[in-house]
N, C-alpha and C positions, 0 to 999 in steps of 0.2 A: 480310234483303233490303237492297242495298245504296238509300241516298237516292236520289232521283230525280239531283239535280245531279251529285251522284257518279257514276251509271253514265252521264247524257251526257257528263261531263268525258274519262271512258274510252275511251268509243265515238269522240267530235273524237281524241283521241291517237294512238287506230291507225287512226284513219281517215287522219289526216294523216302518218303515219310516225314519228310523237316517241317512239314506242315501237320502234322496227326497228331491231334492233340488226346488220344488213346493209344496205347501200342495194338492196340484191335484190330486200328484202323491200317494199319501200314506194311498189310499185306493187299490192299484191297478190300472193298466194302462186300464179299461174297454174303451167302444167304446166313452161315452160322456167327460171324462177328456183326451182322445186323440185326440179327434176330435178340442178340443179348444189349445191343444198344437197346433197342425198342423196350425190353424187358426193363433196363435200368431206368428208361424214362419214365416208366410206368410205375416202379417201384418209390421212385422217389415223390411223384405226382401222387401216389395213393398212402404214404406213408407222412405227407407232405399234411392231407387233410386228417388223416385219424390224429396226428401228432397234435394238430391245432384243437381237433377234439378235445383230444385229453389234455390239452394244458389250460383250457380252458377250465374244466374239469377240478384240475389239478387246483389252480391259483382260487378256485371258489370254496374245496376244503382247505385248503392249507389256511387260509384267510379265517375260515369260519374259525376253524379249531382254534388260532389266535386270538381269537374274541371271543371264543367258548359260546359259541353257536354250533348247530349239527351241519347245516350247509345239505347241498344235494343229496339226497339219500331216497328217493321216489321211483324214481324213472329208470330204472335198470339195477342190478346192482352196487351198490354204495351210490348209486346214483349215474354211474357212468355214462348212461345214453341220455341224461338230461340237455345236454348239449346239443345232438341228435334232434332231439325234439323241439329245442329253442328254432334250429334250422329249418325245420320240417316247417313252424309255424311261419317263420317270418318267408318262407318261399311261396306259401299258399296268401300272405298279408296284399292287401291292395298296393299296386306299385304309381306313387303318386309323383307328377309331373307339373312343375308352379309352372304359370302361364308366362307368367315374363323369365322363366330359362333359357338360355342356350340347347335345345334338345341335345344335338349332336356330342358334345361336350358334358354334358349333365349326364350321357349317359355313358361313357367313355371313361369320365373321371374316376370309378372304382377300378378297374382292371388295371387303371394305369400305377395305384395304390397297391393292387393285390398281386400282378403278376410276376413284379420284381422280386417280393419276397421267395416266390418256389425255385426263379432263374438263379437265384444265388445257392439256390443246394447241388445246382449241376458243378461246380467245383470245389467243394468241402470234399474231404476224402472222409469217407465214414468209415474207411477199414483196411486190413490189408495188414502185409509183411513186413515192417521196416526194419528186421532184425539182423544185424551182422552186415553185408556188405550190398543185401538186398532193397529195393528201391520203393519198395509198397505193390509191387506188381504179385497177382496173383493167376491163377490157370482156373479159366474153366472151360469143360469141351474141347481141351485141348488148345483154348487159346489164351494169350496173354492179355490180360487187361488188368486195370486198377478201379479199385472199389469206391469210384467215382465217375460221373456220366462223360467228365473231360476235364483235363489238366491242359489247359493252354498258358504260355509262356507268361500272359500278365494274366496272372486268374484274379490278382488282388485288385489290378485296377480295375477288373470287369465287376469286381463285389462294388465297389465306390462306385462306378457309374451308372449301376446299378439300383443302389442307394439315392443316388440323385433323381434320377425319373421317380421315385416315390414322392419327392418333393413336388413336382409335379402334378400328380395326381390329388393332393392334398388343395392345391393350390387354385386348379381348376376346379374343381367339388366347389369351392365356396362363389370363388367366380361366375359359373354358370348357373348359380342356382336362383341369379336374379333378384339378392334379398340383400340386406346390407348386413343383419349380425353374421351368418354364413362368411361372407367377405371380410369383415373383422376377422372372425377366428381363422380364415385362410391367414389372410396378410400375418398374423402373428404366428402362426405355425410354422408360416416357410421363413418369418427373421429367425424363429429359435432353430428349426432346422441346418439353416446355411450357416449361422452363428454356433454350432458345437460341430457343423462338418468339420471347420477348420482344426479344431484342437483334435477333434479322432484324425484325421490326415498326419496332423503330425505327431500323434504318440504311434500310429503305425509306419510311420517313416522312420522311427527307433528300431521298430521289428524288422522293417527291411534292410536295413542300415548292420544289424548285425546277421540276419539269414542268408544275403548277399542274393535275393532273388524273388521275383512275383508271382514264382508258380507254386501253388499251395502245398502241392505234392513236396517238393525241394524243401517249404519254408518244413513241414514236418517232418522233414527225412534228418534236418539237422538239429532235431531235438532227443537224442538217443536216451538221455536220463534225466532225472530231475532237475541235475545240475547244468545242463544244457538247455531248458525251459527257456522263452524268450522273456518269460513271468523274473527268470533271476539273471540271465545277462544282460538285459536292458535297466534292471537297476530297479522293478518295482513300482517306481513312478508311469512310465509310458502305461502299464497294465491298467492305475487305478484312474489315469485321465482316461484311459478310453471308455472303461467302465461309466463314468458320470456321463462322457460325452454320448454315448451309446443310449445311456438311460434317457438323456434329451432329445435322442436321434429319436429315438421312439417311443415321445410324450409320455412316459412313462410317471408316476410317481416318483421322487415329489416335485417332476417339472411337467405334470398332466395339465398344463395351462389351457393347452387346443382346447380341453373339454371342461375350461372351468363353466359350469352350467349356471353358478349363480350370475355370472357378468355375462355372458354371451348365447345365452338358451342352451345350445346342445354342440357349439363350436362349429366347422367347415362343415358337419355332415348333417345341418339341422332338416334342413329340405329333404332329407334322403329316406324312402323307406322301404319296405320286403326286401326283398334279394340284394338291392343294392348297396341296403344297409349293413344288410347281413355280410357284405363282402370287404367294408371299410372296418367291420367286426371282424373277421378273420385275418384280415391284412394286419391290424395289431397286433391279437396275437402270434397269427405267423410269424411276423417281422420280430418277437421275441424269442423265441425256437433260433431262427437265422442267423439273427447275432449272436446267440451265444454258442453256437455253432463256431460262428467265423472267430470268438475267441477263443475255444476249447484249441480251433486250429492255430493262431497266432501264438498264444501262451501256453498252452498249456500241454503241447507235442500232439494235437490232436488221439489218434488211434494210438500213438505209440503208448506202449504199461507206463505205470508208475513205479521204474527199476531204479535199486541202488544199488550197485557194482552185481549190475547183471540179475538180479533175482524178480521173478515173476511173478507175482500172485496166481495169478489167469493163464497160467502154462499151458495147464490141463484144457483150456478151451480149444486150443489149435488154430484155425486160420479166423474162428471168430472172438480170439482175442480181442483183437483190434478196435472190433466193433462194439465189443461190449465195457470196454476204456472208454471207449468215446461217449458213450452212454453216460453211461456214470460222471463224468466230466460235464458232460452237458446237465446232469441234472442238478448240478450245484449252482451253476448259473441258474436256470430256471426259478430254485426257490430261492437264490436271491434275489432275483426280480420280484417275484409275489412277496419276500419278507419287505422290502425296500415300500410298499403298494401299503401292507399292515400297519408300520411305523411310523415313518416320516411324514410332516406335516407337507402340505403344500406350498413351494416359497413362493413370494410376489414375482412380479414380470421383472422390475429394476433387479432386485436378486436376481434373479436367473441369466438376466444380460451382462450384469457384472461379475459373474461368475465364468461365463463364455469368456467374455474379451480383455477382462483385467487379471484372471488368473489363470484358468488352465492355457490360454494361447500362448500370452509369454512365458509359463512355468514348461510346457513342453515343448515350445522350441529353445530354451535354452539347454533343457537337456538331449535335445536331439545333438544340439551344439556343442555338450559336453562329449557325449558316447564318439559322436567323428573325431573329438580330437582325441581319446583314449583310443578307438579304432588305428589312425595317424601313428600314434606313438608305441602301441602293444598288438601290432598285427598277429600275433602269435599268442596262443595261450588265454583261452575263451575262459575257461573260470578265473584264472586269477584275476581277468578284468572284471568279471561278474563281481568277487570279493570286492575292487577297486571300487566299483558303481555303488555298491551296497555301502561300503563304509560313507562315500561321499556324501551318499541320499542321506544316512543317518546325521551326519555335517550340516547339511542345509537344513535337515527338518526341524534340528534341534536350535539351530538359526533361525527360522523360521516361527516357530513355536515361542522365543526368547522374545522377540519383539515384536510378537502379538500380545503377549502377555506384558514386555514397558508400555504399550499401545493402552491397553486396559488400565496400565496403574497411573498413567498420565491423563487420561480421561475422566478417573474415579478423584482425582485429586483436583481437579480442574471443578467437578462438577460439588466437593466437597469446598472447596475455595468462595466459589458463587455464593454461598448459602441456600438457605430454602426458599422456593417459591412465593411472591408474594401474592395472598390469594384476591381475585379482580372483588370486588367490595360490589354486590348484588343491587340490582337496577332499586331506587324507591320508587313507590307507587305516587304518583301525583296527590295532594289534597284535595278535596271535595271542593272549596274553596276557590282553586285556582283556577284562572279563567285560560281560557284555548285560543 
């Protein structure tokens, strides 16, 4: 039983709203600020699967026309419900169960893959006011709310922890399926997984480090212009680690190792098929919608325009401004994922681990460690530390860049020094003669 103080402290909290993580909520849950909860949840749960639809969709023409194929064009117009129908098929497909599984577990493991990705749209703000002194909060029916399902105080550690039960679900899928390639490709999903959490942690400990907050709503309210972007105060660097580490977050090209098919049949989800295939399918693409979502919001001022000293392209829109910034923002991400899918080869496993833990970890905690100490010393005056970061980043890279390239000419000189190969002198054949 909780103390006596402790359960008043409670009861003044939500009495007073320090607990309402919408201002909907903080008159009381009556029937018209529930009714538009309900509606938002709904909105984002059914906007959640068309979006998956079409990025699916999306990344199959963009791809094709890259390789100068037609790609989907059958099933709907330009093809659009082919996706639709891939569903339809694989829902009605035999749903098969290996006898040495875990039932319970085996059947568990997709939702646990799929459901985090939607729970992460309840705190992305997809819209709203952020202009002048106002907070993103908008009116409808008379009531106040933000064009998001809830802004609670840590919304970014809820995105991370979030994040992490998909590991999970990855993890168990191979485990329970009773087969040992399945089990491979788990075990090495969840090291590449935990192994780029660390570097996306800390290229967003940059973003939090200058937004000075975890509630998403707040981290976009202090991005008013370009030049306020967290893409240009944090220096550039934190953006493009998370970027790689994101793309690793979710096996993405060119670290789609989970599903390298030639070494490990079909990776965690070999056993898996109809519906529940279908869902470890959606939970991909979802999970790329999501994230580029979560950086449209960290970098790129989510909803707010892309204004330079006040000027608005999207004026004319009015309160769905916001929304259709975000839009547009979000779709650059997207077909960087699918251009990133087209081009790049696939690196080996050592690559991709050396890559985790010898470069982007210590490259973004050192500049986490830079920004605190300019933070330290320049409390005041957020672009000109921006200028500060950026010339620095240019300092290191050009450092950086310098002795990779003595690295190469010490290598090419060493391997000129050696001479050439001497070639092994080809096995003789025994004589007839010679006795055994």
């Amino acid at each position: 039983m909780l103390p006596a103080q402790l359960t008043a402290d409670l009861t003044a909290q939500l009495n007073g709203g320090m607990l309402a993580i919408d201002p909907i909520s903080e008159g009381g849950l009556l029937w018209t600020p529930l009714i538009i909860i309900l509606v938002k949840v709904v909105i984002i749960f059914v906007l959640g699967l068309v979006g998956t639809m079409l990025m699916v969709w999306f990344e199959r023409k963009v791809v094709s026309g890259m390789q100068n194929r037609v790609g989907p064009n059958k099933a709907g117009p330009l093809g659009l419900l082919q996706t639709l129908a891939d569903g339809i098929k694989l829902f009605f497909k035999e749903d098969l169960l290996p006898s040495r599984a875990d039932r319970i577990v085996f059947r568990l493991a997709p939702f646990l893959a799929f459901v985090p990705a939607f729970l992460v749209w309840s705190v992305i703000p997809l819209g709203g006011d952020f202009s002048g002194d106002k907070d993103g909060t908008i009116k409808i029916f008379g009531q106040v709310t933000r064009v998001q399902l809830a802004d609670p105080p840590v919304g970014i550690l809820l995105v991370l922890a979030l994040s992490g039960i998909a590991v999970y679900g990855i993890m168990l899928a191979g485990w329970a399926s009773g087969s040992k390639y399945p089990l491979l490709g788990a075990v090495r999903a969840t090291a590449q997984m935990i192994s780029y959490e660390a570097a996306l942690g800390l290229s967003l400990a940059a973003v939090l480090l200058s937004s000075r907050s975890l509630s998403t709503a707040s981290i976009v309210d202090g991005q008013d212009s370009v030049l306020d972007w967290n893409l240009i105060t944090t220096g550039l660097l934190p953006f493009f680690v998370f970027v790689v580490a994101a793309t690793a977050e979710l096996n993405r090209p060119p670290f789609d190792l989970v599903e390298a098919e030639q070494e490990l049949v079909g990776g965690f989800n070999t056993e898996y098929s109809g519906i529940r295939f279908a869902l470890f399918f959606l939970a991909e693409f979802m999970n790329v919608i999501t994230m580029s979502g979560v950086m449209v919001t960290l970098f790129l001022g989510g909803p707010q325009p892309v204004s330079i000293n006040g000027f608005n392209a999207l004026q004319f829109a009015g309160p769905f401004g916001g929304t259709i910034w975000f839009l547009l923002k979000l779709m650059l991400f997207l077909y960087m994922f699918v251009w990133f899918r087209a081009t790049l080869p696939r690196l080996r496993y050592d690559q991709l681990m050396d890559l985790g833990w010898k470069v982007l970890i210590p490259v973004s905690l050192g500049w986490f460690l830079l920004l605190a100490a300019l933070r330290e010393f320049h409390d005041e005056g957020k672009v000109q530390d921006a200028f500060l970061v950026v010339g620095i980043s240019g300092l290191v890279a050009a450092l950086a860049i310098g002795l990779f390239a003595a690295a190469l000419n010490v290598s090419r000189k060493n391997r000129e020094a050696a001479g050439p190969l001497t070639p092994v002198p080809a096995p003789t054949a025994p004589s007839k003669g010679a006795s055994n």
